[in-house]
FIKOLZA-1660 file (N, C-alpha, C; in steps of 0.1 Angstrom, whole numbers, plus 5000, padded with zeros to 4 digits):
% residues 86
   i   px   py   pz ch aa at
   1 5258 1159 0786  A  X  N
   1 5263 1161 0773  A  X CA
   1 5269 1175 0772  A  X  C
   2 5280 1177 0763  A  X  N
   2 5288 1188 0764  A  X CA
   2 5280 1198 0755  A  X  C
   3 5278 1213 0757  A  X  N
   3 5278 1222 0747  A  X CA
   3 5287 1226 0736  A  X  C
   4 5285 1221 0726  A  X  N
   4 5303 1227 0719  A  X CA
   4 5300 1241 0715  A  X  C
   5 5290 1247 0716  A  X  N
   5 5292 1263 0711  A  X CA
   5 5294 1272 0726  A  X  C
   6 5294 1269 0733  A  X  N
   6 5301 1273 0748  A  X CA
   6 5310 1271 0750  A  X  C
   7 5321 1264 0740  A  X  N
   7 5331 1266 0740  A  X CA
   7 5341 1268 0726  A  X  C
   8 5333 1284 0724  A  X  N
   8 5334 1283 0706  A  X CA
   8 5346 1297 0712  A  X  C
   9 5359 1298 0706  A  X  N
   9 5366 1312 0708  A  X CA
   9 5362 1320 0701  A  X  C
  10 5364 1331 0705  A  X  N
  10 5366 1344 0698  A  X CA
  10 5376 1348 0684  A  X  C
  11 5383 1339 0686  A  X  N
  11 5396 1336 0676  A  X CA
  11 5396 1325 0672  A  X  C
  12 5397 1322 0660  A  X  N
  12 5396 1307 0653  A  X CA
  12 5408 1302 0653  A  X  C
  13 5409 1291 0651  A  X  N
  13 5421 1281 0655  A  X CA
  13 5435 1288 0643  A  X  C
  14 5430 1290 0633  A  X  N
  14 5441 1292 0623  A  X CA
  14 5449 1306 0628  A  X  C
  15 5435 1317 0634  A  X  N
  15 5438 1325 0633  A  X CA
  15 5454 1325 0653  A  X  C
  16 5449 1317 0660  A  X  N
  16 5456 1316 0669  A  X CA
  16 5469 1309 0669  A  X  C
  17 5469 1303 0656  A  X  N
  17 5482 1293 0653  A  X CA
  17 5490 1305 0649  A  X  C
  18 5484 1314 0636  A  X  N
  18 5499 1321 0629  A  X CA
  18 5496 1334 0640  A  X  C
  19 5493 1333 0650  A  X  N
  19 5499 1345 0663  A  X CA
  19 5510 1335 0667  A  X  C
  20 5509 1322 0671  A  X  N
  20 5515 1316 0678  A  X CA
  20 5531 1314 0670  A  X  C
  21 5528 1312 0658  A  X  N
  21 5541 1309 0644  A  X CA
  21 5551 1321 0647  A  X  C
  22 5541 1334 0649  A  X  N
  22 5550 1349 0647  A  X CA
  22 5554 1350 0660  A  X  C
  23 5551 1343 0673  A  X  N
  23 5551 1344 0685  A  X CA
  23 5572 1330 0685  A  X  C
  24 5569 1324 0682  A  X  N
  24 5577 1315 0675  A  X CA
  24 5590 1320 0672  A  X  C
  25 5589 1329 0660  A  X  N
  25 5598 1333 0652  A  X CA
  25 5601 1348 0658  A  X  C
  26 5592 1349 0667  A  X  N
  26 5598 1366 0674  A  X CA
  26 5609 1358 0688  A  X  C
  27 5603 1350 0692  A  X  N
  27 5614 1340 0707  A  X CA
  27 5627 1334 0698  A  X  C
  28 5628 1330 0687  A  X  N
  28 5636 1325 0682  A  X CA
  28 5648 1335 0673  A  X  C
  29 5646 1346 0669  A  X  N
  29 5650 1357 0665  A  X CA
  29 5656 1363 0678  A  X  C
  30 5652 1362 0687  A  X  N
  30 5660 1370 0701  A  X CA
  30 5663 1359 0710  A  X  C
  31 5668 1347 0707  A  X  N
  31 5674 1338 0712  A  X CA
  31 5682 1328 0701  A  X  C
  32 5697 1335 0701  A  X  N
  32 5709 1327 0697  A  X CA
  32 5709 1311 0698  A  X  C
  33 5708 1306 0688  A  X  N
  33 5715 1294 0696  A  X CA
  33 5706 1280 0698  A  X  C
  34 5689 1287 0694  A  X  N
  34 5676 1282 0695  A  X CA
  34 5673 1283 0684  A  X  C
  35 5663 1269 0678  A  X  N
  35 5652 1266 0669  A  X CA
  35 5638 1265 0673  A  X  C
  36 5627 1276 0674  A  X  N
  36 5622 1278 0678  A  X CA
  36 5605 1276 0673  A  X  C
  37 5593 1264 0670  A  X  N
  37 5585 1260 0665  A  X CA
  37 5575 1260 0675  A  X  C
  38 5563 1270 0665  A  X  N
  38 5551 1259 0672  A  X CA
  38 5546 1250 0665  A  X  C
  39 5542 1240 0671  A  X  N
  39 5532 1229 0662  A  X CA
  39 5519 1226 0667  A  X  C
  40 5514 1228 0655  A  X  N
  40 5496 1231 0655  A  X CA
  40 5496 1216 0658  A  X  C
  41 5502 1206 0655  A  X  N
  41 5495 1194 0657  A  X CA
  41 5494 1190 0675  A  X  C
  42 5506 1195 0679  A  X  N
  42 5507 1193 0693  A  X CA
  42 5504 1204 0703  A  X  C
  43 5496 1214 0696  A  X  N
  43 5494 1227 0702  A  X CA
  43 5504 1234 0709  A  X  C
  44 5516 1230 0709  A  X  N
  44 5527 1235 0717  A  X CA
  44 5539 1242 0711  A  X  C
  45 5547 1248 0719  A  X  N
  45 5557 1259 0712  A  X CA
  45 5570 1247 0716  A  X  C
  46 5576 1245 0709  A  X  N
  46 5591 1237 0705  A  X CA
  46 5606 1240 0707  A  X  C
  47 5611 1240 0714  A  X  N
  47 5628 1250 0713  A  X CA
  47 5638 1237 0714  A  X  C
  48 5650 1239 0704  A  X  N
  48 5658 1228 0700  A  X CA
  48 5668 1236 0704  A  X  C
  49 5679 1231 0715  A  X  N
  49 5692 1239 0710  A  X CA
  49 5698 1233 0701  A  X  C
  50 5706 1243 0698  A  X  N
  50 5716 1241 0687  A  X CA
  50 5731 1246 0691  A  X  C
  51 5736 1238 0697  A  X  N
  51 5749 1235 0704  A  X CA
  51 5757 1217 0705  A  X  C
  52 5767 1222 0704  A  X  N
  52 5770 1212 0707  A  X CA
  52 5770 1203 0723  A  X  C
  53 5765 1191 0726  A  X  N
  53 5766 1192 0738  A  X CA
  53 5764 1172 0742  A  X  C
  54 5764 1172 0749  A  X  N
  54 5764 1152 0753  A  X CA
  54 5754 1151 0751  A  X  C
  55 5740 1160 0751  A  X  N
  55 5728 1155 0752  A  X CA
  55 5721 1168 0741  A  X  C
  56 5709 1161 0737  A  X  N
  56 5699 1168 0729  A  X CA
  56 5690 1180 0739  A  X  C
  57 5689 1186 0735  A  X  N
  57 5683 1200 0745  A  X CA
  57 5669 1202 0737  A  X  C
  58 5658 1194 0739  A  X  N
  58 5644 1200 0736  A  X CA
  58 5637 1199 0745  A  X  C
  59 5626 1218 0744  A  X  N
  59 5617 1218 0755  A  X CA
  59 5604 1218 0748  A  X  C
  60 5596 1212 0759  A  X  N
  60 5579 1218 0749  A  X CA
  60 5573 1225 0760  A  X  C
  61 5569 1234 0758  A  X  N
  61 5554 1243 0766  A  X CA
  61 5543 1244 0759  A  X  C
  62 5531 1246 0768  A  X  N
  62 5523 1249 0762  A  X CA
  62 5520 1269 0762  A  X  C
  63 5529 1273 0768  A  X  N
  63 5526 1288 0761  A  X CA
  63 5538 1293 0761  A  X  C
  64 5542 1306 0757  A  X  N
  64 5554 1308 0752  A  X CA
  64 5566 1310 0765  A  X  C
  65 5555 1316 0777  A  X  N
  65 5564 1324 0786  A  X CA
  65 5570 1309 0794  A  X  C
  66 5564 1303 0796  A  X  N
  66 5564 1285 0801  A  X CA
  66 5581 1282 0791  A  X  C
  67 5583 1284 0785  A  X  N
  67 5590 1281 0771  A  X CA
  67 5601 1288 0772  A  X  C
  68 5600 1303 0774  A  X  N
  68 5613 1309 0777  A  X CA
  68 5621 1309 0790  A  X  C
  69 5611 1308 0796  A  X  N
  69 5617 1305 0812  A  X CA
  69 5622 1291 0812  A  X  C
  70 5620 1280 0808  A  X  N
  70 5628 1269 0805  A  X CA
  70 5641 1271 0795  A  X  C
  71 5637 1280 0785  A  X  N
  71 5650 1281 0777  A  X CA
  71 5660 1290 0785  A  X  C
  72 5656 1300 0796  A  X  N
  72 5672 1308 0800  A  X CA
  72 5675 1297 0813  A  X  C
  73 5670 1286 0819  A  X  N
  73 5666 1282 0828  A  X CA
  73 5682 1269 0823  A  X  C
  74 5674 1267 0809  A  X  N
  74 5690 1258 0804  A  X CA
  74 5701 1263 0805  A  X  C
  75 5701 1276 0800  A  X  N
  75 5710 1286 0795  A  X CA
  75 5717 1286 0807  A  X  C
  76 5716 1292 0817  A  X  N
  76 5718 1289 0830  A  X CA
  76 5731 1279 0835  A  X  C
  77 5720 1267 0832  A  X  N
  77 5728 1257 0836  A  X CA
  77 5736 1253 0828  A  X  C
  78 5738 1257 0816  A  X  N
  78 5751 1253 0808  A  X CA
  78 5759 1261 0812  A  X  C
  79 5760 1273 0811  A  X  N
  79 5768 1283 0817  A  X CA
  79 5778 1281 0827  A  X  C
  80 5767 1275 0836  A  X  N
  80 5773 1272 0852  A  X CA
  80 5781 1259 0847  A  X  C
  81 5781 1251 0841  A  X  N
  81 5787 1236 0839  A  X CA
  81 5803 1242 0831  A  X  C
  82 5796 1249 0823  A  X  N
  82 5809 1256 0810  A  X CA
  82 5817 1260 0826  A  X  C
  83 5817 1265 0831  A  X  N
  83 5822 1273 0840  A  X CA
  83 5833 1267 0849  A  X  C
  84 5823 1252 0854  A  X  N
  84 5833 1243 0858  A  X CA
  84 5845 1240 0853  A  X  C
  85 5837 1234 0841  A  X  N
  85 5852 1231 0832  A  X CA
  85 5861 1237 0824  A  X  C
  86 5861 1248 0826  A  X  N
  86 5869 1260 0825  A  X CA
  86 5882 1261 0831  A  X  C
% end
């Protein structure tokens, strides 16, 4: 049988979510171009681009740095594609 107070944090759930909200809105404030959410329901940080493009651009991570390295990771590769058809 599991212990649940061995696995009680130090930081309460709410209090980890609005780090995560301001963590959110500080990635999304220094990235143009991005809609940038966490959602408490899915424990995960959200990034939508907002471009026009053939396809819908959403990533999920579960922590932020997971999240931005996928978001310049796109960036990237649009770049390089823009570039082609140039």
């Amino acid at each position: 049988m599991l212990d649940f107070k061995s696995f009680a944090p130090e930081e309460t759930i709410a209090q980890v979510d609005q780090a995560n909200r301001e963590i959110a809105h500080t990635i999304q404030a220094r990235s143009p171009g991005w809609v940038v959410l966490w959602s408490v329901w899915r424990r995960r940080f959200s990034a939508f681009g907002c471009w026009t493009s053939a396809q819908s651009v959403i990533i999920d991570a579960v922590d932020a740095e997971e999240l931005i390295r996928e978001m310049q990771s796109i960036m990237v590769e649009n770049w390089h594609q823009s570039e082609r058809h140039a």
